[in-house]
C-alpha positions in Angstrom: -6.1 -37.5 -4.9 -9.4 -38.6 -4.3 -12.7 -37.5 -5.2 -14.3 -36.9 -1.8 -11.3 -34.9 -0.8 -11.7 -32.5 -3.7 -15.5 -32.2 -3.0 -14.9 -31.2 0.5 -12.5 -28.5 0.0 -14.2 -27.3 -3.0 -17.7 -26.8 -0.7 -15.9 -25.7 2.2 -14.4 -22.8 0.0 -17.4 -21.7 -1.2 -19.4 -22.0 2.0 -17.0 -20.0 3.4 -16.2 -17.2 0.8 -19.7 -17.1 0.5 -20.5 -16.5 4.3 -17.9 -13.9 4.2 -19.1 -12.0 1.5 -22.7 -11.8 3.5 -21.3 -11.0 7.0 -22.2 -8.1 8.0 -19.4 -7.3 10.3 -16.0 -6.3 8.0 -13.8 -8.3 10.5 -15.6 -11.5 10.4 -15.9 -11.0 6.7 -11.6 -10.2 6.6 -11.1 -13.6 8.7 -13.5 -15.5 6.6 -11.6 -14.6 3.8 -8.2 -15.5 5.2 -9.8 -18.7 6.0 -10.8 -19.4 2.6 -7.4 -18.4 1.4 -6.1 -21.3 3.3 -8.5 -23.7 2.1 -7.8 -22.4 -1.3 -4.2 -23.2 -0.7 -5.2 -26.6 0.7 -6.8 -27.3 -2.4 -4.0 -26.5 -4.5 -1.5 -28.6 -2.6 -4.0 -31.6 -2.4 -4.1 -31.3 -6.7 0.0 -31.6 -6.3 0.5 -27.8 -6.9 2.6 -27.3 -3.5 4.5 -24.5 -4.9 1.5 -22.8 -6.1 -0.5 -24.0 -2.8 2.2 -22.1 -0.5 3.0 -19.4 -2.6 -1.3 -18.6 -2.0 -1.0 -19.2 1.4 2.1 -17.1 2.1 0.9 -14.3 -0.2 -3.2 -14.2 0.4 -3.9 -15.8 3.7 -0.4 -14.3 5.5 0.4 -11.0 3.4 -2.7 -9.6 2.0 -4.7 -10.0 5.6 -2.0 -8.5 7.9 -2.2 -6.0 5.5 -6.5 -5.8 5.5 -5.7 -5.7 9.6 -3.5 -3.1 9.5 -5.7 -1.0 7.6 -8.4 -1.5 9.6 -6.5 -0.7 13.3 -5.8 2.4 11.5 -9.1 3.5 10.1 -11.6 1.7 12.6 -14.1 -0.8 11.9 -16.8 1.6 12.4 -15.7 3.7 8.9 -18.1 0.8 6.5 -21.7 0.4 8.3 -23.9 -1.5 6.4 -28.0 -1.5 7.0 -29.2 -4.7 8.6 -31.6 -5.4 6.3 -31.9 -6.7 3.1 -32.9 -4.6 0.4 -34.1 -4.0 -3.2 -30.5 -3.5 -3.9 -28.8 -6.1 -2.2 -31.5 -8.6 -4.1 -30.5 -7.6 -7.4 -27.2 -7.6 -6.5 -27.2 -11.1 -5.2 -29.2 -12.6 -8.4 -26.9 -10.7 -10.9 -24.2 -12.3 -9.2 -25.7 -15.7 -9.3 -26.2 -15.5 -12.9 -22.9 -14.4 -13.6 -21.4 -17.2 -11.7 -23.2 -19.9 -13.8 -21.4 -19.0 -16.9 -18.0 -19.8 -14.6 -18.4 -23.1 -13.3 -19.6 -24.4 -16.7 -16.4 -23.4 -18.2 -14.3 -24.3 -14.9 -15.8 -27.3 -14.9 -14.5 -28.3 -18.5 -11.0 -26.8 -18.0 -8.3 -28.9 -17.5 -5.5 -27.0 -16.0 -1.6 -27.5 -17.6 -2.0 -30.7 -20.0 1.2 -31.4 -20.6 2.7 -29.7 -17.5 6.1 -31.0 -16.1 4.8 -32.3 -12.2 6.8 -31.0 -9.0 8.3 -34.5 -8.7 10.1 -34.3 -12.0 11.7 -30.8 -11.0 12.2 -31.8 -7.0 14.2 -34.9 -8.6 16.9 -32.6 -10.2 18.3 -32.2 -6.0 20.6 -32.9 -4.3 18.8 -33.5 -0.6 15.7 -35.1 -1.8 12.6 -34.5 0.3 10.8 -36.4 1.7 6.9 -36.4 2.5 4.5 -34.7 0.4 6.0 -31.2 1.7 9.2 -32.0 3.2 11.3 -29.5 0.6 9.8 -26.7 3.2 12.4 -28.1 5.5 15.1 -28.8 3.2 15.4 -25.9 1.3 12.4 -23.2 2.3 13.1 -23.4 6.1 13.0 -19.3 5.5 10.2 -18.9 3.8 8.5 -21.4 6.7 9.7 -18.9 9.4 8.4 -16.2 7.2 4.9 -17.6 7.1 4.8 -18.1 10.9 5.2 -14.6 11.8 3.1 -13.6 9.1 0.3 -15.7 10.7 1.3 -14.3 14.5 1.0 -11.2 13.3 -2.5 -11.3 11.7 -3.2 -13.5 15.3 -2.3 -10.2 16.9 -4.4 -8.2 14.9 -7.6 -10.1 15.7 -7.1 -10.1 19.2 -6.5 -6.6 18.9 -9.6 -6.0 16.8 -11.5 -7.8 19.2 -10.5 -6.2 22.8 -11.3 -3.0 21.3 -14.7 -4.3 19.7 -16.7 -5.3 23.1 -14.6 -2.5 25.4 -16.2 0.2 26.5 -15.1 3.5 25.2 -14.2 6.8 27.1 
């Protein structure tokens, strides 16, 4: 895996976790967040972690936000305002978070994950039906857990669109 690769899905994770954590509105900040789940996931599989990488996807981007959507149809996205403008609080709150970050990616940065781990090559070359492609055991043996993540993806599709007629509309 390259460098670059790594670099672009590392910034587009935080750019985007970050935006979502400063959006005002809670369902932009809930799809932001699904969206970095993915590119979390994507970042995983691109290390070779495709197990791990799914298993992310499937339970964060597909589970946890149908869930966040379903919870918010229920209650309404008018139950958390927030003010509009940035205060005293919000500014120590940002700083402290900054500076509690730094600590993190130093020691993320030095960590090397699993040594002396046995790779996904080593245990996919115990089958059978040997895959092919970087994630062709999805369609050998996980064709389930494929459909799975499909609806689970329709469904949080649904939600948003539900979210969003009811956001601009008009109520009586």
């Amino acid at each position: 895996m390259s460098y670059e690769i790594t670099l672009v899905l590392g910034i587009m994770l935080v750019g985007v976790t970050f935006v979502a954590l400063l959006v005002r509105k809670l369902v932009w900040s809930l799809i932001l967040l699904f969206y970095s789940s993915i590119v979390f996931g994507a970042l995983l599989i691109a290390y070779g972690a495709a197990f791990a990488g799914l298993f992310h996807i499937i339970t964060f981007a597909g589970a946890v936000s149908v869930l966040f959507m379903v919870i918010l149809m229920i209650v309404g996205a008018e139950a958390w305002e927030y003010p509009d403008k940035l205060g005293k609080d919000n500014l120590v709150g940002m700083i402290l978070a900054i500076l509690a970050a730094i600590p993190l990616v130093l020691l993320v940065s030095n960590f090397e994950p699993f040594p002396g781990r046995i790779t996904e090559q080593v245990q996919l070359s115990g089958l059978t039906a040997q895959p092919d492609g970087a994630l062709g055991f999805l369609w050998l043996l996980r064709s389930w857990d494929l459909l799975l993540v499909v609806i689970l993806v329709a469904a949080a599709m649904l939600g948003v669109m539900n979210l969003f007629s009811r956001e601009g509309g008009v109520e009586k």
